[in-house]
N, C-alpha and C positions, 0 to 999 in steps of 0.2 A: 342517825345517818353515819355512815364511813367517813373517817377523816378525810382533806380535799390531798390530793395528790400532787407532790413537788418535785421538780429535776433540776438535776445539774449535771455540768460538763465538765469535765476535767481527764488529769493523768494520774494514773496509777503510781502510787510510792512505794504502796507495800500492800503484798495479798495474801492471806491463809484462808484456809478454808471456814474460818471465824468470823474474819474480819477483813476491812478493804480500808485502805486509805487513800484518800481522792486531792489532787494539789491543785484550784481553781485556777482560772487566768489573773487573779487577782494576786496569786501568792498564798491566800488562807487555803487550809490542807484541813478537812472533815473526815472522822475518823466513822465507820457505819460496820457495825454488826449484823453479822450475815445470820439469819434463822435459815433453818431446813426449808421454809416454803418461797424463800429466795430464788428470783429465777437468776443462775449466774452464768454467761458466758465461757463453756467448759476450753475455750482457747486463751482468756484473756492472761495478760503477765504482766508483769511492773513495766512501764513507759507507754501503754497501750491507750490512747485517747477513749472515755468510756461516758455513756448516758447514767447515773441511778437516780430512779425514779424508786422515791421514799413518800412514808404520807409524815404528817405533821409531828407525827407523836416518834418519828427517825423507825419506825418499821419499814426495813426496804422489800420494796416489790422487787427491782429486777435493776442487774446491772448488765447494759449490755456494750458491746467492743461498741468504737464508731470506727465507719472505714472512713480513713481520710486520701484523699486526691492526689491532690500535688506536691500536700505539707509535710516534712518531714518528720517522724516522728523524735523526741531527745530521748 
């Protein structure tokens, strides 16, 4: 079976076409390796609220923008 599927939420530090770096609400900052069958948000940019949804073994599916409301973004 496919490994089980896990997200998280956070902001953008840093993004190349490699790689994305994610800073929790908590403070801890996960660093995720982009493959080519990445689905990646072709607008997102550093300070951008974002979902990535990865499976267990840190293979990311898809990182996508979140729109946010009323919150501003830092």
């Amino acid at each position: 079976p496919p490994p089980p599927v896990k997200q998280v939420h956070g902001e953008v530090l840093m993004f190349t076409s490699e790689l994305v770096v994610v800073q929790l609400a908590d403070g801890t900052s996960i660093l995720f390796r982009l493959e080519k069958d990445a689905s990646v948000d072709s607008s997102l940019k550093v300070a951008d609220r974002v979902e990535v949804r990865f499976t267990s073994d840190d293979h990311v599916i898809s990182v996508k923008k979140l729109i946010t409301g009323s919150e501003p973004l830092r």
